[in-house]
C-alpha positions as CSV (number, residue, x, y, z in Angstrom):
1,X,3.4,6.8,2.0
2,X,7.0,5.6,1.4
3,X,8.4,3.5,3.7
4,X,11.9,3.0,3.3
5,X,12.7,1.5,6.3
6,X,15.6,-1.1,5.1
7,X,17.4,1.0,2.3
8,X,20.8,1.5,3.2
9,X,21.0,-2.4,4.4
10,X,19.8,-3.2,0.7
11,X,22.4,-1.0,-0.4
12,X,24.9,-2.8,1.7
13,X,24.0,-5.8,-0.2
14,X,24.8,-5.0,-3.5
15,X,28.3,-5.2,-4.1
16,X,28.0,-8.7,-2.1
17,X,25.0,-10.4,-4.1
18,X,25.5,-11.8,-7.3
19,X,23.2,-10.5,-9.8
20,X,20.9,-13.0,-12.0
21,X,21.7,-13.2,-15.9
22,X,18.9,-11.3,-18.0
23,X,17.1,-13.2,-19.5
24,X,13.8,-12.1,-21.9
25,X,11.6,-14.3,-20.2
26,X,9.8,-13.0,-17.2
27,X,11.1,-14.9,-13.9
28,X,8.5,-17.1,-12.1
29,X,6.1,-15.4,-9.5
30,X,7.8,-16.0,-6.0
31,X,6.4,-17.8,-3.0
32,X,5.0,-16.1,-0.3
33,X,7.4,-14.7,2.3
34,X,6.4,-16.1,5.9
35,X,3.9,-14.3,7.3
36,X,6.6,-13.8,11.0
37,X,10.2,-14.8,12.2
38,X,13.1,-13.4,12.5
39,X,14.8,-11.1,10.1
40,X,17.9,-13.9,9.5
41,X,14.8,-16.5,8.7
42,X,13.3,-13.9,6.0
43,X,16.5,-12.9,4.2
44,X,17.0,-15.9,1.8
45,X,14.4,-16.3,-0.7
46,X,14.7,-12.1,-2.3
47,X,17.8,-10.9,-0.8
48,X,18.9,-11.0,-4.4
49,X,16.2,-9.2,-5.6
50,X,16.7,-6.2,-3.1
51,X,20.5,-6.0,-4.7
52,X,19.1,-5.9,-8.2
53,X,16.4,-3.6,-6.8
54,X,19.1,-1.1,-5.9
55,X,20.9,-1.4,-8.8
56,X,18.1,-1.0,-10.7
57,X,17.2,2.1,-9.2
58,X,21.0,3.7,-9.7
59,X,21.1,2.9,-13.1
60,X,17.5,3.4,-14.2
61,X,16.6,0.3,-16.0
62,X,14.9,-0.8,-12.7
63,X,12.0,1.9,-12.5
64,X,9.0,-0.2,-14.3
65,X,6.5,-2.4,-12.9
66,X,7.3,-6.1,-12.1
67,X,6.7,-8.8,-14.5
68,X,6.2,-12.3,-13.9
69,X,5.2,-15.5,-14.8
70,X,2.4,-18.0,-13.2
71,X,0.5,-21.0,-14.4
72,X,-1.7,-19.6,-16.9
73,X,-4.8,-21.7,-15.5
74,X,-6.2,-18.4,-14.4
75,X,-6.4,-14.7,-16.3
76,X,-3.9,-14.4,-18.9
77,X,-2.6,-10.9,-18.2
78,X,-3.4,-9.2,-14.2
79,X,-2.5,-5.6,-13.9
80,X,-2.2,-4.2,-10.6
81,X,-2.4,-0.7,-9.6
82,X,-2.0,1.3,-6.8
83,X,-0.4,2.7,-3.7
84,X,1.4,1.1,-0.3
85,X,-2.3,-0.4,0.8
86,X,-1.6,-2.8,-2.8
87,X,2.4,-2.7,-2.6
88,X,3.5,-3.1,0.8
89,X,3.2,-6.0,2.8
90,X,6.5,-7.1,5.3
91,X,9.9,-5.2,5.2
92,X,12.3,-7.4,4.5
93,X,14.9,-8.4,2.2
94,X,13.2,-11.8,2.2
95,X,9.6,-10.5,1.1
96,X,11.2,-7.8,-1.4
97,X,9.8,-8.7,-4.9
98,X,11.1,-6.3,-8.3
99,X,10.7,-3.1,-9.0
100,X,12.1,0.7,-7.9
101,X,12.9,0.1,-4.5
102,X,11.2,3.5,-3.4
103,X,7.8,1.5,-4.6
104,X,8.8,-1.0,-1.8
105,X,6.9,-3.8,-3.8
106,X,6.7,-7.3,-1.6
107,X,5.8,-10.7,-2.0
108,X,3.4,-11.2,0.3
109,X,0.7,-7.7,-0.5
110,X,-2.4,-8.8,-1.4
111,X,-1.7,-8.8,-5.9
112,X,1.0,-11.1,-5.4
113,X,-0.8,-13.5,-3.2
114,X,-4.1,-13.3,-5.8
115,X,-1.9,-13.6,-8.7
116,X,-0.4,-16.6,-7.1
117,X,-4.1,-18.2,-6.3
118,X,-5.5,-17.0,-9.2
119,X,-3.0,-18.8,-11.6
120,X,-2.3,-16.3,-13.6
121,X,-0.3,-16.3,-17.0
122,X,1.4,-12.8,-16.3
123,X,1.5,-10.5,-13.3
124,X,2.1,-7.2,-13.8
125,X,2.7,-5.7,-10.8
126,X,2.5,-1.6,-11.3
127,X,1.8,-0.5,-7.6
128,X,3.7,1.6,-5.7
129,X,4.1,3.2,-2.3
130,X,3.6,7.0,-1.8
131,X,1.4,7.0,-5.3
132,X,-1.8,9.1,-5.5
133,X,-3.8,9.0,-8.7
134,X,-2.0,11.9,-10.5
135,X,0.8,8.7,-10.7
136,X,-1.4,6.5,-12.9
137,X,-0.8,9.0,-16.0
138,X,2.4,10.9,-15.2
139,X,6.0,9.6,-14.3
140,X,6.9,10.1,-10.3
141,X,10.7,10.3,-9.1
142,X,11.6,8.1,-12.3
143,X,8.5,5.7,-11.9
144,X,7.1,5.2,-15.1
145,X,2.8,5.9,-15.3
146,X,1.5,2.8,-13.7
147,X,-1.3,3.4,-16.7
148,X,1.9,2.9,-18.9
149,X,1.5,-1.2,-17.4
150,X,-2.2,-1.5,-19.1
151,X,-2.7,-3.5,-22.5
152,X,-5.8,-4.1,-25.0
153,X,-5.2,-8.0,-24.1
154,X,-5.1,-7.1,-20.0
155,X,-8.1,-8.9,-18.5
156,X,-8.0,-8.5,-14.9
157,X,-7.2,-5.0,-13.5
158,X,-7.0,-4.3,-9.2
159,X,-7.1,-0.8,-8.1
160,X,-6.1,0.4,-4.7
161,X,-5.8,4.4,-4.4
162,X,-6.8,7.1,-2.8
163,X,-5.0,7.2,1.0
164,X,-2.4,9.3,-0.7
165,X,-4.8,12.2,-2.0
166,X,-6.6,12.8,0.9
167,X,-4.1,12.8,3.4
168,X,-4.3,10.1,4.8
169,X,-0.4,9.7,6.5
170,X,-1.2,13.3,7.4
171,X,-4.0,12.8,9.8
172,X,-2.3,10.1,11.4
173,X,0.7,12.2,11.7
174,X,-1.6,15.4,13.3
175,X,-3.4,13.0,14.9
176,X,-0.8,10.4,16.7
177,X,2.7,11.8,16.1
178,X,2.8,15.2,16.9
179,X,0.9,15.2,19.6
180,X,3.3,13.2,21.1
181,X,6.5,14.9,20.7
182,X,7.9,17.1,23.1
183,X,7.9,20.6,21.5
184,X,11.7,20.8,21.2
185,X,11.7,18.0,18.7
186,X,8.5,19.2,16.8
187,X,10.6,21.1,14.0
188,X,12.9,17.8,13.5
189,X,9.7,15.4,13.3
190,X,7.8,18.5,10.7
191,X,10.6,17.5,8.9
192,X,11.4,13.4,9.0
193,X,7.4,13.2,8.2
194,X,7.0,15.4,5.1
195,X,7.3,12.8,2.6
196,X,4.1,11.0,4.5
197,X,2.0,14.5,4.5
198,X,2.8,15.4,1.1
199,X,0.8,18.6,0.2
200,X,-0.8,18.6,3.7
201,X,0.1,20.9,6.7
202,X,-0.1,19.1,9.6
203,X,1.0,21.8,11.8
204,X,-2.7,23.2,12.2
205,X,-4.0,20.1,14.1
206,X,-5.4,17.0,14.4
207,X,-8.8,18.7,13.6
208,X,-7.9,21.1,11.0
209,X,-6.3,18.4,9.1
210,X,-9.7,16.0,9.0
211,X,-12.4,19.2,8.8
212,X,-10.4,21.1,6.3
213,X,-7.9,19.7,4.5
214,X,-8.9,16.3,4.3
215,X,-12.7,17.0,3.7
216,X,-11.7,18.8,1.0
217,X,-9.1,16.5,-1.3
218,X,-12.2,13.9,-0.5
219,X,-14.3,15.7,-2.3
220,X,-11.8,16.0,-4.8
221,X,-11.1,12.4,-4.5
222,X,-14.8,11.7,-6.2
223,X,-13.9,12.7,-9.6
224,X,-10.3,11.4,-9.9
225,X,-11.4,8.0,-9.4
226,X,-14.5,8.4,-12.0
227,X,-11.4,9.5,-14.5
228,X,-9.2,6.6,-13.2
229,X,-12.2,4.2,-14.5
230,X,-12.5,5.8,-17.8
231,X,-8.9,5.9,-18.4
232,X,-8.5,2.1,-17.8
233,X,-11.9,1.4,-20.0
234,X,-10.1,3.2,-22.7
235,X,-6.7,1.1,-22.5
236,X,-8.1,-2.4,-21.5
237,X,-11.6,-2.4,-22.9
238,X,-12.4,-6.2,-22.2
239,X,-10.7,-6.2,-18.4
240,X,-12.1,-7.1,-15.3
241,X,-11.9,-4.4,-12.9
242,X,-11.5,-4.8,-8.9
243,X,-11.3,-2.1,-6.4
244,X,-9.7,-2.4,-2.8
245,X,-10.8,-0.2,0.2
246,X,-8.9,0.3,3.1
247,X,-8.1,-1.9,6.1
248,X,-9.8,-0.4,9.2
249,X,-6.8,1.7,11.4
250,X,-8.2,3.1,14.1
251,X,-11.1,0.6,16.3
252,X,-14.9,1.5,16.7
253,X,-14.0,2.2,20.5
254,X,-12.3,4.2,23.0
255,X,-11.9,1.0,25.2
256,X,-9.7,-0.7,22.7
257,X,-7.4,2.4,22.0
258,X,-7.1,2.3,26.4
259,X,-6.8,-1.3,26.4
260,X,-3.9,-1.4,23.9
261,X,-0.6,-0.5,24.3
262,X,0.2,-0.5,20.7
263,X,-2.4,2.5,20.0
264,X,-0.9,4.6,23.0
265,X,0.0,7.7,20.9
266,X,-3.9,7.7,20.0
267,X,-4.6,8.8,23.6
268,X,-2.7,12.1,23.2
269,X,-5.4,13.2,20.8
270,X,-8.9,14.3,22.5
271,X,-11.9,11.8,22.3
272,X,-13.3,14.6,19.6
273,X,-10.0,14.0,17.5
274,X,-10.0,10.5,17.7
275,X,-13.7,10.2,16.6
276,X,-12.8,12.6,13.8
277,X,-10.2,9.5,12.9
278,X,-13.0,7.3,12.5
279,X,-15.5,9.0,10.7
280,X,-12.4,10.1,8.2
281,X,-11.7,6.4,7.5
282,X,-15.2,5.6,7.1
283,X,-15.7,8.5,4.7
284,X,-12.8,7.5,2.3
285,X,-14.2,4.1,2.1
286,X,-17.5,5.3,1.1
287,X,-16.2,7.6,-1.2
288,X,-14.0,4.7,-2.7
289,X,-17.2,2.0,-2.5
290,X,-19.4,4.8,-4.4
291,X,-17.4,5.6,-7.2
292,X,-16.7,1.8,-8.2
293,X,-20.6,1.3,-8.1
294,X,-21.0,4.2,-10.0
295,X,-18.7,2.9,-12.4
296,X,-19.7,-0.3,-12.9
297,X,-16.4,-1.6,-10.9
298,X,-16.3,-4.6,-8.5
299,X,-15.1,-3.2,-5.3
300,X,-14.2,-4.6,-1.6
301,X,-13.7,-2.8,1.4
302,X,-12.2,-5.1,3.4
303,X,-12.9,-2.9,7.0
304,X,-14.0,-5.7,9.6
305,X,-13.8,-4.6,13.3
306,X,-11.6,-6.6,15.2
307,X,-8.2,-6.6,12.9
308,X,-6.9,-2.6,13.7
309,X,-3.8,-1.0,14.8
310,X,-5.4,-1.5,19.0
311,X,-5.4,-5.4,18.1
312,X,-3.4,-8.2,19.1
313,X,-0.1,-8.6,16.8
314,X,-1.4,-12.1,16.2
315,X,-4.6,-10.6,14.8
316,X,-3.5,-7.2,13.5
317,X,-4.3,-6.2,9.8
318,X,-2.8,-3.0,10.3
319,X,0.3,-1.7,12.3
320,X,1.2,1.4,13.9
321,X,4.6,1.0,14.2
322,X,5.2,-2.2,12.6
323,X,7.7,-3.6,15.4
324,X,5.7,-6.5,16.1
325,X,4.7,-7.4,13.0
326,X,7.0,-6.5,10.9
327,X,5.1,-4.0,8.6
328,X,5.6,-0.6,7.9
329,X,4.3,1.9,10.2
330,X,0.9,2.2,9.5
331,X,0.5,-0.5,7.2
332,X,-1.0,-3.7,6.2
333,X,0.9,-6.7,7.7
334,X,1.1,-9.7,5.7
335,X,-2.2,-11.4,7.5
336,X,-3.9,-8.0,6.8
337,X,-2.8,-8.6,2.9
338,X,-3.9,-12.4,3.0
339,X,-7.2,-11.3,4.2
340,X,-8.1,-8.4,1.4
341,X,-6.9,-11.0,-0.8
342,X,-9.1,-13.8,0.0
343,X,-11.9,-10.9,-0.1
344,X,-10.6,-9.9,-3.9
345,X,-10.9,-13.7,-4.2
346,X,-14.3,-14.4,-3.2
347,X,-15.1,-11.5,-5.2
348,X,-14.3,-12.3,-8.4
349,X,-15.4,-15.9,-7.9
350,X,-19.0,-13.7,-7.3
């Protein structure tokens, strides 16, 4: 999932923002963006970096993963790897960090925030929106392998992938969006939503899209992530490796969906569908939790009831539409981020 919800203001801001000398030292990492407020309150601290971002992206020399600096007191070299759930926090200039800006890469996701408690010497910050696994090896739309980002003298690694390759912006598109557009507009939303259901057919149904399609790149899913955990063996032998599951979307209960105005479009799907929803998230977690066992991997899977889409704003780890929060559609918000990170955290002190 891609979200590129503030990309032709960036580009607005390019030919106004000064851009910062280059310099071969990697820039310090930045300060947490706040966590709320209003868009003129959150465009200081990275509107620069947006411009560059842009710029960046025209001209190609922008595509890699972000580098930068931190205290050294902690690991000496944290690569992070991923998709949105690891690269997207709050959209807005003034949570924007460096890097393609169709990665969408902010300041306050979850690496940035352990890289920042952690001490680090050098973040590395290779995660990208929209990536499924197939990205760690092979170059996507001009982003470079995030694989390409792993060294011998790396020695913290965090993982966060999977959403992509089973679908998982497709079932919520079956599931929540097209079920509540008016037939007329179905063809224009088929098309707006493509990028989200990449390789997915979300015409078939709610349903169809879980029993079928999903099941079946989750079973798929189970051997790509053995090979992802080989792969970084091979190029950072002597690495700590973390793995992140996915915040919890949809609640445990029918009463919260009912009960919360935010999850309305979930009532257009049947009480079958929406228990489909569930057991979908549930079973990409478990697939995610087994394979890190398997392999020997550290892994969270930070889905605590309580924090879904149906939840207060104040409370929310995830967003449906992201209007109250500021996130992406269907996204971690930055107190979603803040809490997988103090989970990777505790972890690793473990």
């Amino acid at each position: 999932m891609t979200p590129v919800v503030v990309l032709a203001a960036a580009a607005t801001l390019v030919a106004t923002l000064p851009l910062a000398p280059s310099s071969a030292a990697a820039p310090p990492i930045p300060p947490a963006p706040p966590m709320a407020g209003s868009m003129a309150e959150q465009v200081g601290g990275s509107a620069q970096a947006v411009g560059q971002n842009v710029v960046g992206q025209v001209s190609g020399e922008g595509m890699g993963p972000g580098v930068t600096e931190g205290e050294g007191t902690g690991p000496s070299r944290y690569v992070a790897l991923g998709d949105s759930y690891a690269a997207v926090g709050r959209i807005s200039p003034g949570a924007w960090s460096a890097g393609p800006v169709s990665c969408v890469r902010t300041d306050d996701a979850y690496p940035a925030v352990v890289a920042r408690e952690l001490g680090v010497g050098t973040f590395v910050n290779a995660s990208c929106g929209g990536a499924v696994t197939d990205d760690f090896w092979a170059p996507d739309k001009g982003v470079p392998a995030q694989f390409d980002a792993l060294t011998e003298d790396t020695d913290l690694v965090s993982v966060s992938i999977g959403g992509n390759d089973v679908g998982f912006g497709a079932v919520i598109v079956a599931c929540a969006v097209r079920t509540n557009t008016p037939d007329p507009l179905v063809p224009v939303v088929d098309v707006a939503t493509q990028g989200l259901a990449e390789e997915f057919d979300t015409t078939t149904g709610c349903s169809d899209v879980i029993d079928r399609q999903a099941s079946a790149a989750l079973a798929e899913l189970d051997s790509h992530m053995d090979e992802v955990y080989a792969e970084i063996a091979r190029r950072s032998p002597e690495a700590r490796v973390i793995t992140t599951g996915y915040l919890a979307a949809v609640p445990e209960s029918d009463e919260e969906i009912v009960s919360s105005p935010a999850c309305s479009p979930f009532l257009a799907a049947t009480r079958e569908e929406r228990d489909k929803m569930r057991g979908f998230q549930h079973d990409l977690n478990d697939v995610v939790r087994a394979a890190a066992e398997r392999n020997g991997v550290t892994v969270v899977i930070p889905d605590e009831p309580g924090h879904s889409m149906c939840s207060p704003a104040t409370t929310r780890y995830v967003d449906l539409l992201g209007v109250e929060t500021g996130a992406a559609p269907v996204h971690p918000t930055s107190l979603g981020h803040a809490h997988v990170a103090d989970r990777v955290l505790a972890a690793l002190e473990g």
